[in-house]
Every structure is written in C-alpha cells, then in structure tokens.
N, C-alpha and C positions, 0 to 999 in steps of 0.2 A: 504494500500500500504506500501512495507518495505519499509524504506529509510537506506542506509548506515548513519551511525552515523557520525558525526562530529568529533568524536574521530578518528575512523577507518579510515575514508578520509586522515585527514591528518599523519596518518600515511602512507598509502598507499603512499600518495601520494610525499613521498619524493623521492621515485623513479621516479618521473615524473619533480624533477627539473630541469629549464634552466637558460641560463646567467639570463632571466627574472620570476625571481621565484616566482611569484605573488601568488601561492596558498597557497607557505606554508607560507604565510608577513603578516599576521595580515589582519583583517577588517572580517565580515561577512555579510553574507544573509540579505536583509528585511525581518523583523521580523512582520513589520504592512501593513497589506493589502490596497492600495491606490488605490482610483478611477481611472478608465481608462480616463484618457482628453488627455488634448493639451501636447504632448511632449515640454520635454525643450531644445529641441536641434532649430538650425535653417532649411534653406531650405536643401533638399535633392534633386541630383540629377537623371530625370527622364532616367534611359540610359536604361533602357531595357521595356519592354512593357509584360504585363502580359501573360505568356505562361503557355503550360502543358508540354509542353515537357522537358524533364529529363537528364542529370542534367539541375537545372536551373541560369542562369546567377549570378554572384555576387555581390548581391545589393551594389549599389553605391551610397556615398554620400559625397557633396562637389561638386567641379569642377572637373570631370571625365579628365578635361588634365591637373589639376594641377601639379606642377613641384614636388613636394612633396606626396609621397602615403605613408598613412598612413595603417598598415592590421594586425586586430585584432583576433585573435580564441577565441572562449568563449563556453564553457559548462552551459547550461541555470540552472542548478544544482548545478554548481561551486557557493559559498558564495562570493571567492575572486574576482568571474567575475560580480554577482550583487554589490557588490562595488566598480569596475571600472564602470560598466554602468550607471549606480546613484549619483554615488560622481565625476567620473574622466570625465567622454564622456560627460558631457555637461558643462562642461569646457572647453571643445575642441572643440566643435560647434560651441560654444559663440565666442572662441576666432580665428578658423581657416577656422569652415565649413560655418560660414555666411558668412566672406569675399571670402571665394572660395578662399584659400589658400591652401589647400589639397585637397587631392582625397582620401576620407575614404572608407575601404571595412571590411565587415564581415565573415569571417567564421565563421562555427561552426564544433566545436572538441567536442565530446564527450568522456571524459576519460572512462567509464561515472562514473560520482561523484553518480549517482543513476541511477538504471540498465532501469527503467520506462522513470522518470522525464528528463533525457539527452537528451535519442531520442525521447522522443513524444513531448516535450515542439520546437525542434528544427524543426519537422513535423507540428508543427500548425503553423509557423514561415514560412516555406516555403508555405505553405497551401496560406496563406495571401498573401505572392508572389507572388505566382500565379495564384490566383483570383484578385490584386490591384494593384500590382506592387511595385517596392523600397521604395516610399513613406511609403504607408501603413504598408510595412514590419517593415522600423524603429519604425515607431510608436507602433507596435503590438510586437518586440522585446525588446521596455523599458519596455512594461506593465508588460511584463515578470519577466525580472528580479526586477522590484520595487512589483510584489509579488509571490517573489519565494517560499514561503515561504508555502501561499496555491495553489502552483500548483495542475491539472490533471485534470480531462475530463471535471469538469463544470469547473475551471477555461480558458481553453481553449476556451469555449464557449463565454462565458459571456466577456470576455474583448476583441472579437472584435466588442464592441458595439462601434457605430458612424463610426466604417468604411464600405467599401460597397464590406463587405463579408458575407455569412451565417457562424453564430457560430455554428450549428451543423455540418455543412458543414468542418470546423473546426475543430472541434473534433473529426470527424469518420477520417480525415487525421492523427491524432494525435496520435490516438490509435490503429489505422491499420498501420500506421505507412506509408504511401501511399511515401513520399517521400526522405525512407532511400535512396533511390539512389542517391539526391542530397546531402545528409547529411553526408555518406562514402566516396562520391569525393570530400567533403572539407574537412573531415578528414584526407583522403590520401594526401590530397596536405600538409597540416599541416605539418605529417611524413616526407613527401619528402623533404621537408622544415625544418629538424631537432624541430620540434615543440616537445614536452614530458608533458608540463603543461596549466594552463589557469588562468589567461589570460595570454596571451602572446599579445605582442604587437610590430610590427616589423615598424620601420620608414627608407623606401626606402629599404628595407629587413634586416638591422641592427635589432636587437632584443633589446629595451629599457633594461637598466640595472638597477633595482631597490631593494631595499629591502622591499621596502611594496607597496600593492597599493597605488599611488598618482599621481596626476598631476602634481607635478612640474619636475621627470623625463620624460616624457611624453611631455611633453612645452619643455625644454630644445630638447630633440632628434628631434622633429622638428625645432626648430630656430638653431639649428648647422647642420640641412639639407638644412634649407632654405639659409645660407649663404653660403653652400659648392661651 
C-alpha cells in the first residue's frame, strides 16, 4: 500500500490551515502497535441504537444535553489527530466526559492524509457503529489511532476483538468502502463549517486556538465555555 510521506503531508498540508492548526504543530502517529482493551476514556453516551441506514447518526459521548459541546474532525491517517486521540481525548474524558460535563461528538474529515488508510480506517469505524452502536464505536476508534501506524485490512479485523462485531465483517466494510456515504456527510458538514485541517477541535462551535496539539488549550476553551 503507498502511503503519502510525512514529508509531503505536511507540506500539502499547509494549505489546509485553521485558526486550529493542529496538523502542521508538532506531535506524530503511534509508532508501536498496542493491544486492543479497555479504552481510557470514561462512560459514553448510548443516544442512538445500532442502524444500517445511511448516513449514520453522530456518535455521542458525554451527557448528550450537556450545556457544553465539544466537536472534533479527525482523519484516522492524520499523525497530528493520533496524538490528540492518545495524548489529549483522554484527558478530557477523565476530566469532563465522566462527570457529564460535555457532550462530545466525532466527525470524520478525510483530507485524506493517505488516499486508502483515510476512508477505509473511517469505514470500519462506522462498520462498528452500526453493528454496536457509540459505545463500541469509541472504543474501536482509539484502537485506531493508538495503531495507526499498522493500519489496513487485517488490522481492521483483528482489533475489533472483544466487541460484538465480526472482524471480517469489518473489513469487507472497510475496503468496499460500504459507508462512504456517512463519511462524505461528515466531511461536508466539516467544509460547511469552514473546517481545512485535522484535528480541528471546535468548543460550542468556537474552533480551539493552538499551536500544537495539547490539552491545556482544549481545558481552557471549555472552562471559558462552561462559565460563559
């Protein structure tokens, strides 16, 4: 499989900056393959029920009426968006989604940082949606990015061991690519939404301003949402 180089990415990708310019700020991809277990994030909440029908709703997690929404884009191929998902989102669990302090949601943008790995990793992400529902999604989108690194058709498989999906099941979504349709309406919402890079990370649709990826912008833009 080619991969776009890490050279040529971020070159490309300076045309894809935003106020929150996460891709071109330093940090990259897992580099070392990690067992699929217990996410480290806390509870997720259950607001939609596992469907086929397309598009599919936007995993939620947190308290779905929380007064704070937090909404992420991420390209499963982005380096910059495996270390918001790995180093930054379970800091934000710990510290917002256990108490049900926010209401998190995911998109996925595909710039695509790799022309395969973008939308099929984002296809087996959905896959598990909607065989399991948001729960399972979360859990099956860290495994992702904590091993970005050997994605593609057996990895897709093989790490949704312990949920109650079929991994080949999995895989032929992934690689047929079965639920571009929901993966181009959260892309397009992205666009309509002035989105260009990833991660991007918007609190109450404000777009975090950072120079690198990190938690501590990310803490702050919700505690000056929480007290607005």
């Amino acid at each position: 499989m080619k991969r776009t180089s890490r050279r040529a990415f971020l070159a490309g990708a300076a045309a894809l900056t935003t106020a929150s310019a996460g891709c071109l700020s330093g940090g990259s991809g897992s580099d070392t393959p990690v067992e699929a277990g217990t996410p480290a994030f806390g509870t997720i909440a259950e607001t939609a029920t596992p469907t086929e029908r397309q598009p599919l709703p936007t995993p939620v997690a947190g308290d779905p009426e929380a007064d704070v929404t937090v909404t992420v884009y991420e390209d499963y191929a982005c380096p910059h968006c495996a270390t918001y998902a790995t180093g930054v989102f379970p800091q934000v669990a710990a510290d917002y989604l256990e108490s049900g302090d926010i209401r998190y949601e995911f998109y996925d943008f595909p710039i695509p940082v790799d022309e395969a790995v973008s939308w099929e990793a984002a296809n087996a992400a959905r896959a598990v949606q909607a065989a399991a529902g948001p729960q399972a999604y979360y859990v099956y989108s860290e495994r992702l990015f904590a091993n970005q690194s050997s994605l593609g058709p057996s990895a897709y498989a093989s790490l949704t061991e312990g949920l109650s999906v079929d991994g080949e099941t999995v895989r032929g979504a992934a690689t047929d690519r079965q639920y571009d349709q929901t993966v181009e309406a959260n892309r397009q919402a992205g666009v309509d939404r002035g989105v260009q890079g990833t991660p991007t990370v918007l609190v109450d649709g404000d777009p975090v301003q950072w120079q690198e990826v990190a938690y501590e912008p990310v803490r702050d833009a919700i505690e000056s949402a929480r007290s607005a």
